[in-house]
C-alpha positions in Angstrom: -40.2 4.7 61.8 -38.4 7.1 59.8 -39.4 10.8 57.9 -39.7 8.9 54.7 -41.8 5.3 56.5 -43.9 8.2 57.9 -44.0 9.9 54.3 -44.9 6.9 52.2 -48.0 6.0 54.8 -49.4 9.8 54.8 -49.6 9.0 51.2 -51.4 5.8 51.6 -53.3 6.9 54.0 -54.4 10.0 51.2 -54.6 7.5 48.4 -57.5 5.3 50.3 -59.1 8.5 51.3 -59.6 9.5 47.3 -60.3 5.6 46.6 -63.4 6.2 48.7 -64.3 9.5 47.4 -64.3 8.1 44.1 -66.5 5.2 44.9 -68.9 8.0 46.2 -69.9 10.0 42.6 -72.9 10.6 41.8 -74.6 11.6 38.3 -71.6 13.0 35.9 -72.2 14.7 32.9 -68.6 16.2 30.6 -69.7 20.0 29.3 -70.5 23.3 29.5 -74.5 24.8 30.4 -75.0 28.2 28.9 -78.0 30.2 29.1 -79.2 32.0 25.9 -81.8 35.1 25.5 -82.6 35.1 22.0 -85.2 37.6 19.3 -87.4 36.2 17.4 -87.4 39.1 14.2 -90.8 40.1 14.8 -90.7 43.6 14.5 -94.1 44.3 17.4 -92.4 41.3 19.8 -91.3 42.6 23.1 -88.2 41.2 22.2 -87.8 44.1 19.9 -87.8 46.8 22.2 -84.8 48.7 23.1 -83.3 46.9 26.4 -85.3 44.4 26.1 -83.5 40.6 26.9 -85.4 39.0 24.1 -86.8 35.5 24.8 -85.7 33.2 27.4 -83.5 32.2 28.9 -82.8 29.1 27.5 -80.1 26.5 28.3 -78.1 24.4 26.1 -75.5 21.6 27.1 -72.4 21.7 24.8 -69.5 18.8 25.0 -67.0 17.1 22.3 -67.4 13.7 21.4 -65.0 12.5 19.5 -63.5 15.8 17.7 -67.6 17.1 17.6 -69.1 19.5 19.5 -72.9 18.4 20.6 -75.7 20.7 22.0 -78.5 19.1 24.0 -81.5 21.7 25.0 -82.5 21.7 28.5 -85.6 22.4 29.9 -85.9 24.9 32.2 -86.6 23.7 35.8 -85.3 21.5 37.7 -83.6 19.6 34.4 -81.5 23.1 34.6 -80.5 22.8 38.1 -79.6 18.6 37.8 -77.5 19.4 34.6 -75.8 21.6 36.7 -75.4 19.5 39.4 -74.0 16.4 37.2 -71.3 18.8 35.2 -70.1 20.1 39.0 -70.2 16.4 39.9 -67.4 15.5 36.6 -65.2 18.0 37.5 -64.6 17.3 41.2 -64.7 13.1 39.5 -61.9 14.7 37.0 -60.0 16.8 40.1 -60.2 13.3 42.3 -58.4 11.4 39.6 -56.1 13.4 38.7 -55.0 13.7 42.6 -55.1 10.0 43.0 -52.7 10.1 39.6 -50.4 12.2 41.7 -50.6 10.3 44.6 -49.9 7.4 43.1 -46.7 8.2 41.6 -45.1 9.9 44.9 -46.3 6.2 46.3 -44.0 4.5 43.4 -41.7 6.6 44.0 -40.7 6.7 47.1 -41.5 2.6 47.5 -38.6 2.8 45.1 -36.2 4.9 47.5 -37.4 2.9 50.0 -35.8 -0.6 49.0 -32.8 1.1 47.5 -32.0 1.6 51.0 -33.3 -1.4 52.4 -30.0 -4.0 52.5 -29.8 -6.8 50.7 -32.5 -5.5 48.1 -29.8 -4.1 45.8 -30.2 -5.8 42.6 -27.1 -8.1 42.4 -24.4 -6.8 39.1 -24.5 -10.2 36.5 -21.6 -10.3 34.6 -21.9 -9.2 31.0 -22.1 -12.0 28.9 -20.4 -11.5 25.2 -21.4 -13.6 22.6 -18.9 -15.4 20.9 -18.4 -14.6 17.0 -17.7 -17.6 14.9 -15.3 -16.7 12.3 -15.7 -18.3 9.0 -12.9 -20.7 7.3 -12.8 -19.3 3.7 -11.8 -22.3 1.7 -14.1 -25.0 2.5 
């Protein structure tokens, strides 16, 4: 087996590896968790003392759907640490495709170098066929 036989099946070999770490994701979520301290105006709040954080925090989920961004509140508690999980969880999803993508096409491709120098898989020239013009009798 040659450098590029031993090539094309190290890339096989990686792209069932990240077919079965796709098969393997969990909860997904697209977005962004941020957590918020907010003040609530009232001048005798605690939230109105110097240094102070304000109330909170607070999380919100932000994500586009199609050309909008949308917030979700989430709970604090264990809601905070799942929706954290599940965004973690789409971008390794996300990172895993776009590998497999790669994969994929160094696969193609070198399948392709591969029976160019295979012999007898050389497409075989056909002659170029010309159509014939008709030339019109003027006269008729």
């Amino acid at each position: 087996m040659g450098p590029a036989s031993r090539r094309l099946e190290e890339l096989q070999n990686r792209d069932r590896e990240l077919k079965a770490s796709l098969a393997q994701v969990g909860e997904m979520r697209p977005g962004s968790l941020v957590e918020r301290y907010r003040k609530c105006g009232k001048p005798n709040c605690h939230c109105a003392r110097e240094g102070s954080p304000g109330h909170g925090p607070s999380y919100s989920l932000t994500h586009r759907v199609g050309g909008k961004t949308i917030t979700q509140v989430i709970p604090q508690g264990p809601a905070v640490e799942r929706a954290k999980a599940q965004i973690s969880e789409y971008r390794r999803f996300r990172k895993l495709v776009r590998e497999l993508i790669t994969v994929s096409e160094q696969i193609c491709s070198a399948q392709l170098r591969e029976s160019e120098t295979v012999p007898g898989t050389e497409a075989k020239k056909k002659p170029l066929r010309r159509s014939v013009s008709h030339r019109h009798r003027s006269g008729n």
